[in-house]
C-alpha positions in Angstrom: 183.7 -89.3 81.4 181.5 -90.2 78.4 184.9 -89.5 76.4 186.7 -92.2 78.2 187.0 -95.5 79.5 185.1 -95.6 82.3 188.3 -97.1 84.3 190.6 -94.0 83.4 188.7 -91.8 85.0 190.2 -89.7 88.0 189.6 -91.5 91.2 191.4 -88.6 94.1 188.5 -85.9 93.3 189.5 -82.0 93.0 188.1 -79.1 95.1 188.5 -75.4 93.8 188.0 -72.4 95.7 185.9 -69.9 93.8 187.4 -66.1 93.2 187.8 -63.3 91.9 189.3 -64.9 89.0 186.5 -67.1 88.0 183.4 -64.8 88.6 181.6 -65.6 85.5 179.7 -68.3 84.3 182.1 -68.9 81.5 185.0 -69.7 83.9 182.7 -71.4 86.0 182.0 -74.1 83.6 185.0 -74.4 82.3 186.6 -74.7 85.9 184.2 -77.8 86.4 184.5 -79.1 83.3 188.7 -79.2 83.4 187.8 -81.9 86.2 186.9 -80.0 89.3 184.3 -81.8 91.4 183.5 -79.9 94.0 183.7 -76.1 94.5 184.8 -74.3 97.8 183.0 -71.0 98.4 185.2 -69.1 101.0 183.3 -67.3 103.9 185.8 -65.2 104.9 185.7 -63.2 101.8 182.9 -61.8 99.5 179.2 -61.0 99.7 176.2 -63.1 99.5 175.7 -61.6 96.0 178.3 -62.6 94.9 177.7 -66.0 96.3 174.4 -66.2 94.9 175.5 -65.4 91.7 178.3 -68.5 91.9 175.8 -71.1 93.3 173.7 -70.2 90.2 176.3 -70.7 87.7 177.7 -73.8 89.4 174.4 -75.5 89.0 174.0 -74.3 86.0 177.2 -75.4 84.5 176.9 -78.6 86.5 173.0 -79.5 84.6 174.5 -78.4 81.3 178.0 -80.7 81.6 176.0 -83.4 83.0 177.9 -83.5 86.0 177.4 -83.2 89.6 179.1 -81.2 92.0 179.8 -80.7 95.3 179.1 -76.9 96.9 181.2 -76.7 100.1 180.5 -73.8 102.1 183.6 -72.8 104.4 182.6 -71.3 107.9 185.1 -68.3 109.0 185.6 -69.5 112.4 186.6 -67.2 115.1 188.5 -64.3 113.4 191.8 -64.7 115.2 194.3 -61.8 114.1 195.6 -58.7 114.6 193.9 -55.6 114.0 194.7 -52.7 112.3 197.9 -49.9 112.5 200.1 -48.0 110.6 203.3 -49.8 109.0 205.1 -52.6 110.8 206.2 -53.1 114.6 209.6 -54.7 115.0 210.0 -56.7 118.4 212.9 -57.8 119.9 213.5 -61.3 122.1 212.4 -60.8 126.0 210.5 -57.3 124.9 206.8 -57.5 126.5 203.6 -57.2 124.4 200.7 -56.3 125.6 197.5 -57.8 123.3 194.0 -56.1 124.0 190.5 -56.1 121.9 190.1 -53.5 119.2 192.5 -51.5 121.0 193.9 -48.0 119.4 197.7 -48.7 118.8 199.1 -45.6 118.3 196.9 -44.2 121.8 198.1 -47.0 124.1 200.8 -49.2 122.7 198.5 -52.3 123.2 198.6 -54.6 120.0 194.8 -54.4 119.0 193.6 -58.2 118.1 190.1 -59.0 116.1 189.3 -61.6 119.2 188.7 -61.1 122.6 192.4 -63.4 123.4 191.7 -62.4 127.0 188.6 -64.2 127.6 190.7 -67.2 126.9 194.0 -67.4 127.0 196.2 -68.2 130.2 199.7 -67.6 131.6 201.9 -70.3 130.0 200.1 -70.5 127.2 201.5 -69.8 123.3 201.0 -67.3 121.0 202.1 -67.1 117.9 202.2 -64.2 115.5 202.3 -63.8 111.5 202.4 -67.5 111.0 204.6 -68.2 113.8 207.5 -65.9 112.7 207.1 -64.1 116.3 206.6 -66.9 119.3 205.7 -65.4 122.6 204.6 -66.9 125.7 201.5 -65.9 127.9 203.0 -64.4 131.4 199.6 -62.7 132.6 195.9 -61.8 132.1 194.9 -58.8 133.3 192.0 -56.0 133.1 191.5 -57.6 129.5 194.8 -56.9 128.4 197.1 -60.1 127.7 201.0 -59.8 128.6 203.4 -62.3 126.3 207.2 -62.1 126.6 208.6 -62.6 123.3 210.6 -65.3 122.4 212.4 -64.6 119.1 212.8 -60.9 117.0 210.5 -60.0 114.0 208.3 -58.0 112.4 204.6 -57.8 112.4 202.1 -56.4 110.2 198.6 -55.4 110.3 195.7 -58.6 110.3 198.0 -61.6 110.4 196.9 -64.4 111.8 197.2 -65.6 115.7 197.8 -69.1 116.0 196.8 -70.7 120.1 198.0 -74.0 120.2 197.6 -74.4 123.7 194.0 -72.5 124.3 190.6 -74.3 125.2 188.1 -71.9 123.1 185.7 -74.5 125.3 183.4 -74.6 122.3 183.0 -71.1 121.6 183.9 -71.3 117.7 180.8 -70.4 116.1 181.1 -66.6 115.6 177.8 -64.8 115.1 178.9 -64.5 111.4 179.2 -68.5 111.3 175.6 -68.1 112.4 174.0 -65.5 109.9 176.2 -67.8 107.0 174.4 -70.8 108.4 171.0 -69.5 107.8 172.6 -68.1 104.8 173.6 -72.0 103.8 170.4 -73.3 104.8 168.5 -72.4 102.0 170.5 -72.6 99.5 172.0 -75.2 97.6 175.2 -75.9 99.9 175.9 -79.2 100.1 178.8 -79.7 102.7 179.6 -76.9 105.7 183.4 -76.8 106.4 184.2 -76.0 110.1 187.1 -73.8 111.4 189.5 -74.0 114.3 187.4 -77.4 115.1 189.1 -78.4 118.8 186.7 -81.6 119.9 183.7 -83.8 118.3 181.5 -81.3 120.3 182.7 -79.0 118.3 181.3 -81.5 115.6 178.2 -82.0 117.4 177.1 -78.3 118.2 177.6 -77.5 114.6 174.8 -80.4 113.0 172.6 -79.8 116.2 172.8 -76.0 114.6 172.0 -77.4 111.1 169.2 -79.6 112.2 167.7 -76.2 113.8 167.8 -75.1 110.3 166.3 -77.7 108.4 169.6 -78.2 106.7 170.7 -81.6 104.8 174.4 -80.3 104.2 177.5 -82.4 106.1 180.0 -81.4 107.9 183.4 -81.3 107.0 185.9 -80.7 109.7 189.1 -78.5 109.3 191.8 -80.2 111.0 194.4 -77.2 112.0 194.5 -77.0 115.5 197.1 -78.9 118.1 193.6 -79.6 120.1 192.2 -81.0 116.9 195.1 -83.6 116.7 194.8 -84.8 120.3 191.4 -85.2 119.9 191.4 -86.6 116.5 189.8 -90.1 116.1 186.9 -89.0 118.2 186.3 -86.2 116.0 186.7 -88.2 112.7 184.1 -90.4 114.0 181.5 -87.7 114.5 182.2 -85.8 111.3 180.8 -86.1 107.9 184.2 -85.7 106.0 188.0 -84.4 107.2 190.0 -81.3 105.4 193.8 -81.6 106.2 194.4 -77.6 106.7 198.0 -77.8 106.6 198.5 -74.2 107.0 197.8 -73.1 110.6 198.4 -77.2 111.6 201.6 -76.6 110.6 202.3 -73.5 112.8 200.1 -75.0 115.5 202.3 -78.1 115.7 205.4 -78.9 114.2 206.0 -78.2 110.5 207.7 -81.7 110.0 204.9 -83.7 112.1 202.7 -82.4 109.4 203.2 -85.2 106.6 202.8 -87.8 109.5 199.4 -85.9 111.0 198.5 -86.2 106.9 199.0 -89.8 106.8 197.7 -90.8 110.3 194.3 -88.3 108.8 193.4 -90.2 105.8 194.2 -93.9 107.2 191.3 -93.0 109.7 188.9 -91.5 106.8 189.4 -95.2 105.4 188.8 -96.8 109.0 186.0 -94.8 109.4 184.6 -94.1 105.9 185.0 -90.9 106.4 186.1 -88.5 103.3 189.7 -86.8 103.8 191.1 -84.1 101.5 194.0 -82.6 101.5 194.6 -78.9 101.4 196.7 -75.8 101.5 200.2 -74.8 99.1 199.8 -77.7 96.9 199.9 -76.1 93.6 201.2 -72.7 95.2 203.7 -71.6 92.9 200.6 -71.8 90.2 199.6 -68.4 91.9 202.1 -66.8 89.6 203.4 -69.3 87.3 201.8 -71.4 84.7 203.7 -74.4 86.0 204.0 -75.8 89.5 207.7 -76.5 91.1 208.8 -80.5 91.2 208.0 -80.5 94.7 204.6 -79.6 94.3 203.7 -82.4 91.5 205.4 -84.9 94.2 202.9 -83.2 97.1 200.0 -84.1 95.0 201.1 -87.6 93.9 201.8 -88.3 97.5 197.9 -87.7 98.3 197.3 -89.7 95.9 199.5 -92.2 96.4 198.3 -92.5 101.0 194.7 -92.2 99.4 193.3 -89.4 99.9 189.7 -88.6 98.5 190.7 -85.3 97.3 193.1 -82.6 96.8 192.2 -79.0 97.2 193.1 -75.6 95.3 192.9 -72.7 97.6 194.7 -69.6 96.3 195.8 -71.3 92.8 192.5 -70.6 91.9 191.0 -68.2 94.4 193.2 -65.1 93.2 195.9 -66.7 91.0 196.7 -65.9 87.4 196.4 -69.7 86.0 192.9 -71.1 87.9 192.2 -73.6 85.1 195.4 -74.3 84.0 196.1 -75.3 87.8 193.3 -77.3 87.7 194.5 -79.4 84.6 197.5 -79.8 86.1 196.2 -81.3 89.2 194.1 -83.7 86.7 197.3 -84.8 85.0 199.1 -85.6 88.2 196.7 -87.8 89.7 195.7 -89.9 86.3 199.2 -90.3 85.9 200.1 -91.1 89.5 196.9 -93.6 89.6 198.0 -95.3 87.0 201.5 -96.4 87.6 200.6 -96.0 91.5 203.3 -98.7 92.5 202.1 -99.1 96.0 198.1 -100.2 96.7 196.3 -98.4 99.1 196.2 -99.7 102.5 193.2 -99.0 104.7 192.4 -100.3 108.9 189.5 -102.3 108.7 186.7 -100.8 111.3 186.6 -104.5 113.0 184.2 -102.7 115.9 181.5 -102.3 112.5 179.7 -105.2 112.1 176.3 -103.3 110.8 175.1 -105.0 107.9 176.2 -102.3 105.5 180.0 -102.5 106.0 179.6 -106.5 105.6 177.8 -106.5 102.6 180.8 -103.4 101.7 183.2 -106.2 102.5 181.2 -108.8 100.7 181.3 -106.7 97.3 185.0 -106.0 97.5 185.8 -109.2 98.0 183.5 -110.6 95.1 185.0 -107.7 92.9 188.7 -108.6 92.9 187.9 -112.8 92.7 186.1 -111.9 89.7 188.1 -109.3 88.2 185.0 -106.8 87.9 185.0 -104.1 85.4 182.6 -101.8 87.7 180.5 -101.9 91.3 177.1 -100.5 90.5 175.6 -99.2 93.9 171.6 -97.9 94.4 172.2 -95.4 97.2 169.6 -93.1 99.2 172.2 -91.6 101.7 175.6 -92.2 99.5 176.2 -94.7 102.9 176.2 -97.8 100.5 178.9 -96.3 98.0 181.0 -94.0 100.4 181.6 -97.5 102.5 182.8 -99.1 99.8 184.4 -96.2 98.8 186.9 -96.1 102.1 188.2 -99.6 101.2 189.7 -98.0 98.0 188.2 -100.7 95.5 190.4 -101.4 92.0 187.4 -100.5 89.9 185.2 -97.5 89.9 182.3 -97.1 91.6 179.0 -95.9 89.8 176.6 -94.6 92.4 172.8 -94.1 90.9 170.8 -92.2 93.6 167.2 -90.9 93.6 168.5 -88.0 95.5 170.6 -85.0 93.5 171.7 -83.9 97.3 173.3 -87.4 97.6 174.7 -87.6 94.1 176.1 -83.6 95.1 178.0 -85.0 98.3 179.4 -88.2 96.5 181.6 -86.2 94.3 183.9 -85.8 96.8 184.1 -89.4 97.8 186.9 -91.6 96.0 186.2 -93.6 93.0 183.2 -92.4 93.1 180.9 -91.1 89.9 177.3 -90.3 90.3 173.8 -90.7 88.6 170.4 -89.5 89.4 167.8 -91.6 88.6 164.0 -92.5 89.6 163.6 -94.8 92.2 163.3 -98.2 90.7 163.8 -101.5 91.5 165.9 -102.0 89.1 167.6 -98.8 89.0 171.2 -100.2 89.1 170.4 -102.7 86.1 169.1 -100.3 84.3 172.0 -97.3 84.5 173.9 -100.7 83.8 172.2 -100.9 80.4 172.6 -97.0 79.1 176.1 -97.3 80.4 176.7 -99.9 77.9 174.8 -98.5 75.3 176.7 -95.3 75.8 180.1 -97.1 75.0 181.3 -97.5 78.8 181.1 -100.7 79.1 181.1 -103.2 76.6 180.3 -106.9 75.5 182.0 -109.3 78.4 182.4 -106.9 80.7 181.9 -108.3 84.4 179.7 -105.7 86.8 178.7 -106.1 90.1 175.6 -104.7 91.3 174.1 -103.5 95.0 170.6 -103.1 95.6 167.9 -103.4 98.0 164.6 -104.6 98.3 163.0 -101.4 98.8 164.4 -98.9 96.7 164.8 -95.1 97.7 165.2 -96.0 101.6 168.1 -95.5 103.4 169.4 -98.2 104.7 168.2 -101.0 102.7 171.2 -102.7 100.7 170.6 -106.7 100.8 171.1 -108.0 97.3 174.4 -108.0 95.3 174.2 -109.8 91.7 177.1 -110.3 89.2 176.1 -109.6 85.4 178.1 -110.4 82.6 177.1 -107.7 79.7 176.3 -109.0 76.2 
């Protein structure tokens, strides 16, 4: 940003899964430097090697470009899938199928799955196969097997996914993997925990009780992909740290066509709640193979931008595609250009029921920044709280954030408008990253900036004092 205009900056933020494709430092640092902010580390794959080896060069790449980012470690979740056979089984509408754990296929004609469905699952219930391209419905449980009559013919292969829209998992999400990954996390430099198959808030709730155990400071972002996940939704916004719009299995788990509404309904309740919400899943897919994305893709990720989302997330476009930067870039272009000839504002619910001193001094600053056509709002923070709230009521100007805390300056990268400093508690921290921003060329003479502070710098909590400087 030193390059630019401190208002042409890109206000939706840009997560990247890490792969194959980018394991080494020199693609690491470019990958950040093309304008990713925060980096997605999937659990599901790879070693802890390997992931020590990324988490080096991210930090690394982050001190040397000057620019926080955002680690975000993504839980497996309950491996739901089928297990392993030879070649394909086709199935034919009314056929029976009988599902049982780790089951030999070729001995008893059972489809062996990687989860215990049994435990769960009951008559009347869905289940649907290979991302819903076989639907059957639960008849019986029995002895550990599960019968299902099909519903429609297809094929299915070996480890595709299981999709349960109707099953209570009653909190049983967090695999023993999840577990061993969360000590994993816990001592090293992760700075949000993504959370699979999330059904209810205790979901939520038995995951940070689990990170407290473990001394951890990371938040919690919750994977919204589930039909339970939708019913249950504003409750779980509430208790989460941040929301991930996991359109893939949401779209099999409810209706492919609800999914754009679900998306919308999502992030107007991150802004209600000041809650981050990104957006993820197919929206630079045709970037796996091709060094362009399709019309409808650039329209996918101008729409996030345009509903205000806080980010938009590359999963396989850079996880195992051919062009992971070039994606990247792309995704940069698209949401400088849609941001700037955005011709609808963003519209957020104002949480009414929050009348903490935080949001009003939030509402007081927003308010003061568009009467006096502000060039910047320049927010101490301890816990981010300060500039995330401000944040959700998607501002016209950028927000600086100057924390004390690199964790807090880490987790802002994925909030909106939102660019972070680390500096030593002072009481007059904000004035002074005022001063080297304009002595650095990012603002200039007559700019307006407001500033948030509090009495007692470096503690949470304490925003009181908002001033308005015109720079000379």
């Amino acid at each position: 940003m030193s390059q630019a205009q401190i208002d042409e900056f890109k206000r939706t933020k840009i997560i990247a899964t890490i792969g194959p494709p980018l394991h080494s430092y020199e693609a690491v640092k470019k990958l950040i430097s093309s304008g990713t902010n925060g980096v997605r580390l999937n659990f599901s794959h790879g070693t802890n090697e390997e992931r020590d080896q990324q988490i080096d060069w991210i930090r690394k790449a982050s001190e040397e470009l000057a620019k926080p980012v955002a680690i975000i470690q993504d839980l497996q979740g309950p491996k739901i899938r089928l297990g392993d056979f030879d070649g394909t089984i086709s199935i034919k509408k009314g056929e029976t199928l009988r599902f049982e754990y780790r089951v030999d296929f070729e001995k008893t004609g059972h489809l062996p799955t990687q989860y215990d469905l049994a435990k769960y699952v009951k008559r009347g219930e869905r289940i649907y196969l290979f991302d819903g391209k076989v639907k059957t419905i639960v008849t019986s449980v029995k002895d550990s097997v599960v019968y299902a009559e099909a519903e429609n013919s297809g094929t299915l292969v070996k480890r595709k996914g299981i999709n349960l829209p109707d099953t209570d998992f009653r909190g049983n999400i967090i695999t023993a993997k999840d577990k061993a990954d969360l000590v994993y996390g816990s001592v090293k430099d992760i700075d949000y925990v993504a959370m699979s198959f999330v059904q209810t808030a205790k979901d939520i709730a038995k995951l940070r009780s689990l990170l407290r155990s473990l001394n951890s400071n990371a938040k919690i972002i919750a994977k919204i992909e589930t039909k339970a996940a939708i019913d249950n939704l504003e409750d779980i916004v509430r208790e989460t740290d941040a929301v991930m719009i996991a359109r893939g299995d949401l779209a099999v788990e409810t209706l492919a066509e609800s999914v754009p509404i679900e998306q919308r309904r999502i992030i107007g309740l991150g802004l209600k709640h000041s809650k981050p919400t990104i957006v993820a899943t197919q929206m630079l897919a045709s970037m796996v193979d091709s060094s362009e994305p399709s019309r409808a893709e650039v329209s996918d990720v101008a729409t996030a931008v345009i509903l205000g989302a806080d980010c938009v997330m590359l999963s396989d476009e850079t996880a195992s595609g051919k062009y992971p930067i070039e994606a990247v870039k792309f995704m940069k272009r698209i949401i400088l250009y849609t941001q700037k000839n955005m011709p609808l504002t963003v519209s957020f619910t104002d949480n009414k029921d929050n009348h903490s001193r935080q949001a009003s001094i939030s509402r007081a600053i927003l308010s003061l920044a568009d009467s006096i056509e502000a060039k910047a709002i320049v927010a101490e923070t301890k816990s981010g709280a300060t500039a995330q709230d401000i944040a959700a009521k998607r501002p016209k100007v950028p927000i600086i954030a100057v924390t004390s805390d690199p964790r807090t300056a880490q987790q802002l990268c994925i909030v909106y408008g939102t660019k972070s400093y680390v500096r030593p508690v002072d009481a007059l921290a904000a004035s002074k990253l005022t001063d080297w921003l304009r002595k650095n060329k990012l603002f200039y003479k007559g700019d307006i900036i407001i500033t948030a502070s509090g009495k007692y710098p470096g503690v949470v909590g304490t925003t009181d004092t908002i001033k308005v400087r015109v720079l000379e």
